[in-house]
Every structure is written in structure tokens, then in C-alpha cells.
C-alpha positions in Angstrom: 0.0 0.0 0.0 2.6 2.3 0.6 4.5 1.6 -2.4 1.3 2.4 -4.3 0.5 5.9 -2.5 4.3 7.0 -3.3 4.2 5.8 -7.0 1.0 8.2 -6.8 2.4 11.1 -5.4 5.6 10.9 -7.1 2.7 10.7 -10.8 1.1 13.6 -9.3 4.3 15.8 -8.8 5.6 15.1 -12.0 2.1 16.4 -13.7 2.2 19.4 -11.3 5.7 20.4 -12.6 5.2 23.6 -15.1 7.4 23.1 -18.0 9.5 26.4 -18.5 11.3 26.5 -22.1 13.9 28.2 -22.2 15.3 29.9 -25.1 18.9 31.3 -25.1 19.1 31.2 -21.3 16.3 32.8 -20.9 12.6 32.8 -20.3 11.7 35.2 -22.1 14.0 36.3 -25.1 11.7 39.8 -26.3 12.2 40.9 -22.9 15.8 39.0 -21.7 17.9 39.7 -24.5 18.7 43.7 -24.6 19.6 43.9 -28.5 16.3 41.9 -29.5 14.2 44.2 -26.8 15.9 46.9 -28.7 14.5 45.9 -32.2 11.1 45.9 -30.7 11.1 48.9 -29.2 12.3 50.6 -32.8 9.0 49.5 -34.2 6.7 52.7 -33.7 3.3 53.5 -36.0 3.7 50.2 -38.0 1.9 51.6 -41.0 3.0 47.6 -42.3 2.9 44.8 -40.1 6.2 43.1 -39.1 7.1 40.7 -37.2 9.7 39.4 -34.9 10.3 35.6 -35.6 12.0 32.6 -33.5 13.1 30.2 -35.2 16.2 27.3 -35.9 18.9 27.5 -38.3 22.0 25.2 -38.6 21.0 23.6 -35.3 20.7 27.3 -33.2 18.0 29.3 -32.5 17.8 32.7 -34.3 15.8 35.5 -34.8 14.9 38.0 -37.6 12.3 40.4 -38.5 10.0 40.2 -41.4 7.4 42.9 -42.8 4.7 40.3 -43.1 1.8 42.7 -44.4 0.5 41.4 -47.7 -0.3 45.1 -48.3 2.9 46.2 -48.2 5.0 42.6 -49.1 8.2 43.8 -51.2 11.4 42.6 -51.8 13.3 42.3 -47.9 16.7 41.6 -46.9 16.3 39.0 -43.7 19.0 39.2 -41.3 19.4 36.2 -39.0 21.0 37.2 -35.3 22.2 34.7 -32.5 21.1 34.6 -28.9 23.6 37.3 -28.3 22.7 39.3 -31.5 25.4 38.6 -33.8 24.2 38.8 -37.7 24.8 35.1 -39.0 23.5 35.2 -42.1 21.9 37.2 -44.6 19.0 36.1 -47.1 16.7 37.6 -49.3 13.0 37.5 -49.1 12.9 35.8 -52.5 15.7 33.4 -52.2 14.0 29.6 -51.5 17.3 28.6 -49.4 15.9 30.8 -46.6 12.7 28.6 -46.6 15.1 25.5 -46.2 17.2 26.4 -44.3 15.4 28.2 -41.6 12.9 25.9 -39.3 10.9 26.1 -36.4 9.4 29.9 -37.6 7.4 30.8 -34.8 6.1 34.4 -34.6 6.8 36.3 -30.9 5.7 39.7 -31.8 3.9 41.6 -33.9 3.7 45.4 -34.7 0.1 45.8 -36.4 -0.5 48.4 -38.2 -2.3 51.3 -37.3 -4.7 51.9 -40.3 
């Protein structure tokens, strides 16, 4: 009986446990990371919705901006920055080797637009 009630409890705390993800050390990167809290902040009036992105490339987790308004969709230069804000790489909005090679796109902000 008592080997039952502690397999129980021990079930129970497990399923109580909150899973926290973390993402370059932190909890929350918009906020954690300075450079990427930064880029937010520089997004005023959005008369074109963009976007801040998360997402994986060559086995690390990036991040880039994108306009994603299909109002305003143009030709865009995406710049891919590590967890400390470095620029790894450089595509173009066009170019089909961003699309393979980036993974895992998750949006984690969005500046609307103010129409």
C-alpha cells in the first residue's frame, strides 16, 4: 500500500511540474535579451505589419524580423542574429534557401499596423 501511494504522489508531482522553455538562457527572449528588446522597441506606427520571428537555423536558434503585411509585401533583406545578437547570415526575401534552411518559424511579436 505504501509503495502504491508513493508511486501516486511521485505521478502527481511530475504532472504538477510547469514546463518552463527556455530559449537562449532565458525565459523570455523579447524581454531577456537587450539587442532583441531593442528591435522591438524601434517598431513605432507600424503603417505595415512586421514581425519578430524565432526560429532554428544550422541547429541554433535565431531570430529575424520580417514585414509580413501582404499590403505592403516587397522585396526584404532577412538578417538572422544569435542569442547574443550577432548577424549570421543574410537572405533575401525571395531566395527559397531561406525557406530550407530556416525551421521552427514561430512568430513572438507583432507590430500591427495602425490603419
Amino acid at each position: 500500500m505504501k509503495k502504491s501511494l508513493l508511486i501516486f504522489v511521485t505521478f502527481i508531482l511530475i504532472l504538477s511540474c510547469e514546463k518552463v522553455d527556455k530559449v537562449c538562457n532565458c525565459s523570455n527572449p523579447l524581454e531577456d535579451l537587450p539587442w532583441l528588446k531593442e528591435i522591438k522597441a524601434s517598431f513605432t506606427n507600424c503603417t505595415c505589419q512586421i514581425s519578430i520571428f524565432q526560429a532554428a537555423y544550422n541547429k541554433q536558434t535565431v531570430f529575424y524580423s520580417l514585414m509580413n503585411d501582404p499590403l505592403c509585401n516587397s522585396f526584404q533583406q532577412i538578417n538572422l542574429y544569435d542569442c547574443s545578437g550577432n548577424n549570421i547570415n543574410t537572405f533575401n526575401s525571395t531566395d527559397q534557401a531561406f525557406d530550407n534552411e530556416v525551421t521552427n518559424k514561430k512568430v513572438i511579436y507583432i507590430c500591427k499596423t495602425n490603419k
